[in-house]
Residue, then its C-alpha position, 0 to 999 in steps of 0.5 A: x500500500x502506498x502512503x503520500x509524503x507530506x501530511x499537507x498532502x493527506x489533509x488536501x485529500x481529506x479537505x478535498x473529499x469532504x468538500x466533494x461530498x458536500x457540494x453533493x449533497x447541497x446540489x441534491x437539495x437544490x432542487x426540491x427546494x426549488x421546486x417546493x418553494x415554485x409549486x408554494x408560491x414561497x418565495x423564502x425557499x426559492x431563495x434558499x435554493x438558488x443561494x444554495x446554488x451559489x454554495x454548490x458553486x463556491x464548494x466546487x471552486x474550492x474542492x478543485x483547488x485542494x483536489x489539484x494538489x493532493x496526487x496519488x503517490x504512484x501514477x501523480x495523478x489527482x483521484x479527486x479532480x478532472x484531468x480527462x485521462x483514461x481510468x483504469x479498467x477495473x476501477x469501481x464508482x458509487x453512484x455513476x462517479x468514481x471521485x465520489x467512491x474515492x471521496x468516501x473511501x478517504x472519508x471512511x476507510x482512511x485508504x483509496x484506490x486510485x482511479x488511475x493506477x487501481x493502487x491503494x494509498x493509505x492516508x498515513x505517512x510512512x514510518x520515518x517520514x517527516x509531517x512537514 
């Protein structure tokens, strides 16, 4: 199993799955509340909703920035943003995406599989690697 080098790097991982899965979730709410607030005739919830969109979109901004600098150790690629290079042919997805897989993996397993190279990576450092 790999482990990145720098501990800035596994929290840029952890920022950046966290981040991912929240825009996620704030986008899935955006349309209820849209359309909740449209067939009520609340302009409140309207509100919300497109504020949310804002959100989802600062969200998105500030995922890509962690997730361009937290690479698999091996391939150096980012798992967790878009590069539009080939996946590997093996790799699983949750719900139609792959970064999500990898975005609850980081969260919950504390390893991911890259999506690029198929090769775990622990979110640890190895023993005898300085945290800096």
């Amino acid at each position: 199993m790999h482990h990145p080098r720098h501990s800035r790097i596994i929290r840029n991982f952890r920022l950046a799955a966290c981040l991912l899965i929240l825009k996620r979730l704030v986008l899935i709410a955006v349309l209820p509340c849209c359309v909740a607030g449209i067939l009520a005739h609340r302009h409140a919830w309207v509100l919300t909703g497109l504020s949310l969109i804002l959100l989802g979109i600062i969200l998105g901004v500030l995922q890509r920035i962690f997730a361009a600098s937290a690479k698999c150790p091996l391939c150096m690629m980012p798992p967790l943003g878009r590069s539009g290079c080939v996946k590997h042919r093996r790799v699983r997805s949750l719900f139609g995406s792959k970064r999500s897989l990898v975005a609850i993996s980081i969260l919950f397993r504390g390893w991911f599989r890259c999506p690029y190279c198929n090769e775990p990576t622990e979110m640890s450092l190895k023993s005898g690697h300085h945290s800096g």
